[in-house]
SERO-4910 file (N, C-alpha, C, O; in steps of 0.05 Angstrom, whole numbers):
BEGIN
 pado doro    nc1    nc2    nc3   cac1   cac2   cac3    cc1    cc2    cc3    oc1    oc2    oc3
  Unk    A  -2069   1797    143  -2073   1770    134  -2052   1763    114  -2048   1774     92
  Unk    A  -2041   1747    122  -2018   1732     98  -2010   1704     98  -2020   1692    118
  Unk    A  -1999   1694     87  -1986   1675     78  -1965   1667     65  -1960   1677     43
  Unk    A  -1946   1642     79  -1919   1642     76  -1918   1614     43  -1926   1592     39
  Unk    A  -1909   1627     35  -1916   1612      5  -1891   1601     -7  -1890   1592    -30
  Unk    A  -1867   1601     14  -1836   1586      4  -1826   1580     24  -1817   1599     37
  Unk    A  -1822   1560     32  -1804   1550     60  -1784   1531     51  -1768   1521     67
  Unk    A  -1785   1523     23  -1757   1507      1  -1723   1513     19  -1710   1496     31
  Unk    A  -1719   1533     15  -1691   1535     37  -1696   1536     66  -1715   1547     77
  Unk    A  -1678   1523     76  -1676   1527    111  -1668   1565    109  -1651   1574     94
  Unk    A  -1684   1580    126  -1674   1610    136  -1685   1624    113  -1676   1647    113
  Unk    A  -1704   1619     92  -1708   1633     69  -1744   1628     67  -1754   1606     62
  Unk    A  -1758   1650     71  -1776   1643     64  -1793   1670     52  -1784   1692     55
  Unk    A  -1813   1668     40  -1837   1685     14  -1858   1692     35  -1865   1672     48
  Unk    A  -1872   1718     44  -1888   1725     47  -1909   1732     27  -1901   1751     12
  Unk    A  -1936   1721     22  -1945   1725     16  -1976   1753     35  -1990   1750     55
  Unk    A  -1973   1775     17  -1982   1798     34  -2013   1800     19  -2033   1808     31
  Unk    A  -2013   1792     -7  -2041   1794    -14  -2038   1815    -41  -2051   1804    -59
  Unk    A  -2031   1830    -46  -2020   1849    -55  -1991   1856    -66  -1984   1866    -88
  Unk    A  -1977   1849    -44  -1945   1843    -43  -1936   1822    -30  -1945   1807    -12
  Unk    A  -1920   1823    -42  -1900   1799    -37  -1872   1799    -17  -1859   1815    -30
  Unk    A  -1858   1793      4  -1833   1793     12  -1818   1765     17  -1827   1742     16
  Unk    A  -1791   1776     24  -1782   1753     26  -1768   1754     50  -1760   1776     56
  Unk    A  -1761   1732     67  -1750   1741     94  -1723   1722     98  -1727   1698     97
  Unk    A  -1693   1733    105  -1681   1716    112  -1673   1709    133  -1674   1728    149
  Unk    A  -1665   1691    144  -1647   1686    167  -1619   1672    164  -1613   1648    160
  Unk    A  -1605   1692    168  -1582   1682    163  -1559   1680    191  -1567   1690    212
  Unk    A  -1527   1665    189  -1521   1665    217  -1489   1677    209  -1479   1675    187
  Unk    A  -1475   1691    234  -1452   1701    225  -1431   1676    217  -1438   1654    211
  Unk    A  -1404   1685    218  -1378   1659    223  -1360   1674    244  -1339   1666    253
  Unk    A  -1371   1695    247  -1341   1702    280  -1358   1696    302  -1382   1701    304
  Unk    A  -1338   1680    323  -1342   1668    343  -1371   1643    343  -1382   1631    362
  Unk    A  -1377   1642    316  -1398   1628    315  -1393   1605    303  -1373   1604    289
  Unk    A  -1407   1585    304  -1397   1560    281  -1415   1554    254  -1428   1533    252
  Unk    A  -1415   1571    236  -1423   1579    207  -1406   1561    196  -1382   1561    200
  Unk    A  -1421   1541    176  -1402   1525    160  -1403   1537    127  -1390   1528    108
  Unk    A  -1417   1555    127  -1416   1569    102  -1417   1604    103  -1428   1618    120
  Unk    A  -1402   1612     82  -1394   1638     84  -1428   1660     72  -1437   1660     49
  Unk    A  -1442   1680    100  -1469   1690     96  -1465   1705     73  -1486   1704     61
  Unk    A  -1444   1721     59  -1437   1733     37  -1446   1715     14  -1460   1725     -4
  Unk    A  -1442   1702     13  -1442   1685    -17  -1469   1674    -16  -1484   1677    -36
  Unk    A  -1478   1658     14  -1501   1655     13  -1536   1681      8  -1559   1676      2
  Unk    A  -1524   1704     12  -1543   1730      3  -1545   1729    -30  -1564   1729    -45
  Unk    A  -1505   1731    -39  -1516   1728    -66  -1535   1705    -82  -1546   1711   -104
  Unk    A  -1537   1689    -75  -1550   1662    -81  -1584   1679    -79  -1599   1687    -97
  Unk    A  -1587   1679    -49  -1610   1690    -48  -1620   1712    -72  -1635   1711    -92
  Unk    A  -1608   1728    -61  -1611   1758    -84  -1627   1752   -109  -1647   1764   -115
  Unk    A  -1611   1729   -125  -1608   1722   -150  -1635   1706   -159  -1643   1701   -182
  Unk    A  -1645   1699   -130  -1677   1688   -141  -1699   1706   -133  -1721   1709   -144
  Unk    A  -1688   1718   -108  -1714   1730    -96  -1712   1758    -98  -1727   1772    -84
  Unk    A  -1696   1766   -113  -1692   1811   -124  -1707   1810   -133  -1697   1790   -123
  Unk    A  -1728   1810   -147  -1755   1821   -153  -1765   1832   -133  -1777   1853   -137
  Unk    A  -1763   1819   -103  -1781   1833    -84  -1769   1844    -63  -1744   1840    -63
  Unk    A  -1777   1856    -44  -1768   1870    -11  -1758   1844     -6  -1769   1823    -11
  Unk    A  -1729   1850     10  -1711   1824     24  -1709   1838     53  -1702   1862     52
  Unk    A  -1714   1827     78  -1708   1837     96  -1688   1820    116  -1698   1803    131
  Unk    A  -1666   1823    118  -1657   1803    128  -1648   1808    164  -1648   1827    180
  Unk    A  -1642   1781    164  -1641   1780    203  -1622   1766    203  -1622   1742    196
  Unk    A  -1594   1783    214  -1571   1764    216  -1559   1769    243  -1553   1788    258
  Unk    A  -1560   1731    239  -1558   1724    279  -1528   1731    282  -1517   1710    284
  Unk    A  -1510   1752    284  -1480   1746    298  -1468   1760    316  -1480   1780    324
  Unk    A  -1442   1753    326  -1429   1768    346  -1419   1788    345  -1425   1806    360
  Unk    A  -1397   1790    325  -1391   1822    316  -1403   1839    306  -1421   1832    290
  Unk    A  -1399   1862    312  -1406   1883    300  -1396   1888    271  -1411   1891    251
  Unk    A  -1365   1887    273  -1357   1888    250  -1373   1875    225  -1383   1888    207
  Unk    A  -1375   1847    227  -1389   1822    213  -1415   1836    203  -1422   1834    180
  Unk    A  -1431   1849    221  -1461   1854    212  -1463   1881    198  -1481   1883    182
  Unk    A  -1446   1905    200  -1430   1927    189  -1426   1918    157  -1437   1926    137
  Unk    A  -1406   1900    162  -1393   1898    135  -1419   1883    112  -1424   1894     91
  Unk    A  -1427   1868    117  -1454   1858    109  -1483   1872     98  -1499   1864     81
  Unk    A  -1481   1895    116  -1503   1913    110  -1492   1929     88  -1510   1936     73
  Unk    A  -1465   1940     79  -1454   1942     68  -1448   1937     36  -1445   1949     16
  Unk    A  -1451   1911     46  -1450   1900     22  -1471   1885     11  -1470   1871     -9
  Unk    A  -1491   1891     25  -1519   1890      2  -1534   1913     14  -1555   1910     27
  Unk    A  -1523   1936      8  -1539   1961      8  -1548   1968    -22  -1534   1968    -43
  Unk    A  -1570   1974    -20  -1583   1976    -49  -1598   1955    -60  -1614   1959    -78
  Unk    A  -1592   1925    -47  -1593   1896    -52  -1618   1882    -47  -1632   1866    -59
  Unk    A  -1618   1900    -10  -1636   1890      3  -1656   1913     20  -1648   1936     17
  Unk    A  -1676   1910     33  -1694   1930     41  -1677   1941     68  -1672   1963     78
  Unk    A  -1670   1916     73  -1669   1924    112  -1645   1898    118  -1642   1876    108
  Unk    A  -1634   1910    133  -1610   1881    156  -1615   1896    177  -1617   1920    180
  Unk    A  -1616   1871    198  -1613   1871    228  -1606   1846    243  -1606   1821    238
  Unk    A  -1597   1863    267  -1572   1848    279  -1587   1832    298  -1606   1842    310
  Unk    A  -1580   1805    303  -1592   1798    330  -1571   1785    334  -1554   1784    317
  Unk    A  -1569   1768    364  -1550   1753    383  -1547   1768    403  -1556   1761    425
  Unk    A  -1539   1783    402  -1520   1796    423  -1546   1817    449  -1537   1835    464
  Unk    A  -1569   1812    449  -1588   1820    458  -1590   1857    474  -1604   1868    490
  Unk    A  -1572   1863    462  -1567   1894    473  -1577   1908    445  -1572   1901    422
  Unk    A  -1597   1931    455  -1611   1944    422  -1582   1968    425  -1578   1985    443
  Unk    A  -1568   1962    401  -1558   1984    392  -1569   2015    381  -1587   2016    365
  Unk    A  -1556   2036    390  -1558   2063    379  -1557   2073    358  -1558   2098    357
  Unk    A  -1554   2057    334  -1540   2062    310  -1571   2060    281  -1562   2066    258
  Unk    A  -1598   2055    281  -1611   2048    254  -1606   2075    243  -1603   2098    253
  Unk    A  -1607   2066    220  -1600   2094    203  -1609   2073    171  -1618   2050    172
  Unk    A  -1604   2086    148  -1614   2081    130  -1587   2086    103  -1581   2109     94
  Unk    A  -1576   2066     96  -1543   2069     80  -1558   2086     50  -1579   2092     40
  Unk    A  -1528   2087     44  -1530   2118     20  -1543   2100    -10  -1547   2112    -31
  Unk    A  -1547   2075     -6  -1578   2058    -32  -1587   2046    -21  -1582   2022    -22
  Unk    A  -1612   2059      4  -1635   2050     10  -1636   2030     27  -1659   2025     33
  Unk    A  -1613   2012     43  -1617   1996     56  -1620   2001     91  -1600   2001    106
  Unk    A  -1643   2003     99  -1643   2012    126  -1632   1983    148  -1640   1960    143
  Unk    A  -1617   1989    168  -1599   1979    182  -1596   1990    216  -1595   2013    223
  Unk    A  -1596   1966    232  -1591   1974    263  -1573   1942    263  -1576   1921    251
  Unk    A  -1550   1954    287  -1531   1926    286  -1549   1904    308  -1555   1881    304
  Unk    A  -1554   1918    326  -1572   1901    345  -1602   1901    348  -1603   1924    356
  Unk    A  -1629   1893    349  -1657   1891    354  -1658   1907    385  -1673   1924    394
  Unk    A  -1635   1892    397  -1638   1883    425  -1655   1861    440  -1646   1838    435
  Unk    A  -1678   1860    457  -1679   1835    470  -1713   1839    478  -1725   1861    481
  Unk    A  -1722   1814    479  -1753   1823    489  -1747   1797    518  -1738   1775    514
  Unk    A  -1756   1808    542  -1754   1787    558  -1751   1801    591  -1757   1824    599
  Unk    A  -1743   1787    601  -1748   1801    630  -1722   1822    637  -1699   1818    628
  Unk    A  -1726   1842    652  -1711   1865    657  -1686   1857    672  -1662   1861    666
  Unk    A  -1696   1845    693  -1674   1844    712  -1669   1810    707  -1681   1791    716
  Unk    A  -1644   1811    688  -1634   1783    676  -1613   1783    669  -1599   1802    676
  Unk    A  -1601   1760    650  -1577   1762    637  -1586   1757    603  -1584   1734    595
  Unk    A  -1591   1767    594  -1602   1757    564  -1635   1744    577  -1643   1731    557
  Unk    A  -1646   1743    589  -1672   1729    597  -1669   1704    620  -1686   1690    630
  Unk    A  -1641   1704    624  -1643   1682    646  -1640   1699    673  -1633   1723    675
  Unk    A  -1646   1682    696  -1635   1679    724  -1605   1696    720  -1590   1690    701
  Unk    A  -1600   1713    734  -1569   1733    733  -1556   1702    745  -1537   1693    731
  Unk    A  -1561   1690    762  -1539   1673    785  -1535   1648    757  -1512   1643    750
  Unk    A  -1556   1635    745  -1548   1616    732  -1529   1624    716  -1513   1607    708
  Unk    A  -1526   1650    707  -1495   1666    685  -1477   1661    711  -1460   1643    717
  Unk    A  -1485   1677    721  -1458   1684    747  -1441   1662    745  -1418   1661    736
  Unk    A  -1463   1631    761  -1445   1610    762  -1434   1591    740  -1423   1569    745
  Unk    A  -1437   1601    715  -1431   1586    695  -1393   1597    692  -1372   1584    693
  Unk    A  -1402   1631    689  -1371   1647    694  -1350   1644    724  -1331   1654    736
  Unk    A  -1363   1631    724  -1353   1618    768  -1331   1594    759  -1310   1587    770
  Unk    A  -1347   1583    731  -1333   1560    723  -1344   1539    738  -1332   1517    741
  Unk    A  -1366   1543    748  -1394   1518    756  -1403   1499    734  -1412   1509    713
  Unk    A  -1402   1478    736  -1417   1461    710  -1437   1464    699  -1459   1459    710
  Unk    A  -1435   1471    676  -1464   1479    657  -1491   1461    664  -1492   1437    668
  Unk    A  -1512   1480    666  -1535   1468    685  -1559   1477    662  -1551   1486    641
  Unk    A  -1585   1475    665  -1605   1490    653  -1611   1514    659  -1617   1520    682
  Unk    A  -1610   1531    642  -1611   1550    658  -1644   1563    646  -1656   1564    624
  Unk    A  -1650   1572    677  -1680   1585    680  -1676   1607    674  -1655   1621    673
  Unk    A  -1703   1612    670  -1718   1631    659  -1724   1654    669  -1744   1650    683
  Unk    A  -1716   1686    670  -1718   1701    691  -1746   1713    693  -1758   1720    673
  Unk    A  -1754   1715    715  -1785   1718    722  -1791   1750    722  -1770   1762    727
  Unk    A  -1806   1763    718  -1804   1797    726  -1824   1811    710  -1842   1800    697
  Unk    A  -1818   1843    715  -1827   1857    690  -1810   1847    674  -1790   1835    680
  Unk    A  -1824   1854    638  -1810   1855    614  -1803   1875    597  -1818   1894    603
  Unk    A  -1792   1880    582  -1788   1894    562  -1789   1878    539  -1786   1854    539
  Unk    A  -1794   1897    514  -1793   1897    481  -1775   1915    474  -1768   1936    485
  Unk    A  -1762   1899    444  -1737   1916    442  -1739   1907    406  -1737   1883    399
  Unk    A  -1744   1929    385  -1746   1923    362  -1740   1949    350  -1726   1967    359
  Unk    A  -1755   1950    323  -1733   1968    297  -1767   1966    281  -1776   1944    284
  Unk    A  -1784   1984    265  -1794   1982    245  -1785   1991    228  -1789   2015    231
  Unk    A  -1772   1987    202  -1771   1988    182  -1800   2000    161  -1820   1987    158
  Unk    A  -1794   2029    148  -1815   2035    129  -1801   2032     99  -1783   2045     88
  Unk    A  -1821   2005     88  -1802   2003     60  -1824   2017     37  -1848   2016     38
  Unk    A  -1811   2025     21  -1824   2030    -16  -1828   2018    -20  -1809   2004    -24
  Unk    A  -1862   2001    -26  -1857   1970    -40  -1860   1972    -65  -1865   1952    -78
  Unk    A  -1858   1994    -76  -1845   1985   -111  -1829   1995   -113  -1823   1996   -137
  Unk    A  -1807   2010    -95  -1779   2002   -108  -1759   1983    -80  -1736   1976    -84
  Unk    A  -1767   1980    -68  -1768   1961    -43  -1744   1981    -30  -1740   1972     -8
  Unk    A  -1732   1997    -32  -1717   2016    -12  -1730   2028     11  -1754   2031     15
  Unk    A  -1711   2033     26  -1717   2037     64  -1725   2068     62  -1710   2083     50
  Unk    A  -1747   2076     74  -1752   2107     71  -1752   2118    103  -1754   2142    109
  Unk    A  -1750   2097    122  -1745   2100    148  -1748   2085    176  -1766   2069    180
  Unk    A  -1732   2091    191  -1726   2075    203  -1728   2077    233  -1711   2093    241
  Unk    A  -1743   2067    252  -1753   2074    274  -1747   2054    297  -1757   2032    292
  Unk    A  -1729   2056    326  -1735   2036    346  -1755   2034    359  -1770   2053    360
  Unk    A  -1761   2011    372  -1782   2011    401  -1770   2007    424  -1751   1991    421
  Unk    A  -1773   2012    439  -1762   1997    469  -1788   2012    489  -1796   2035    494
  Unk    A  -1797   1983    496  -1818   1986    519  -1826   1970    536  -1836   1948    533
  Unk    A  -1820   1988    561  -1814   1970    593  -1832   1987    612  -1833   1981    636
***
């Protein structure tokens, strides 16, 4: 049972746990993406009100490098970063050398035989150089594709770090 007790910023919001408290971000990259503000500067901003508590952040981008360098640089800062966009669960969660547990990709929850969750042909013909259409929804079995995070909640560091994938 909880409740969300700060929704004041767009991508920034306060869980209220009953007990504890978190804070959750969503943030978006700037490679190949159109970010009109730099996510670095925007964490420190964050940090600076909401470091009292567990930060777990969710950053939407394309590179690898970008979500790498990021975790990086608020290791110790923040509980947890993870990667989303790119819908492939990377091989990589592990937990950096102050506490910040980290996977570059979630990966994808949605149907198996797809392109990211659509129809394979509506991709196909888009890369055909076919005129952008709506593209449906792919029908099928599904899979889940995620990361639990085990945090300290009084010193809010990552003590471990676990995927799911189940199809």
């Amino acid at each position: 049972n909880f409740n969300i007790v700060n929704e004041e910023n767009c991508g920034v919001c306060v869980v209220d746990m009953g007990r504890n408290q978190l804070c959750v971000v969503s943030l978006i990259g700037t490679v190949f993406l159109d970010a009109n503000r730099s996510p670095f500067f925007e964490m420190d901003k964050i940090i600076k009100k909401y470091g009292d508590m567990p930060i777990f952040v969710d950053f939407h981008a394309e590179a690898t490098s970008e979500k790498l360098a990021m975790a990086y640089y608020l290791d110790g800062r923040v509980s947890a970063v993870w990667g989303t966009h790119t819908h492939v669960q990377t091989s990589d969660a592990r937990i950096f050398p102050d506490g910040t547990g980290y996977i570059t990709d979630l990966g994808m929850t949605g149907a198996i035989d797809s392109v990211i969750g659509i129809k394979p042909e509506s991709s196909i013909n888009m890369f055909l150089g076919n005129p952008p259409r709506r593209y449906d929804q792919a029908k099928g079995a599904c899979k889940l594709e995620g990361a639990v995070f085990t945090v300290d909640s009084s010193t809010g560091k990552c003590l471990g770090v676990e995927t799911i994938r189940i199809q």
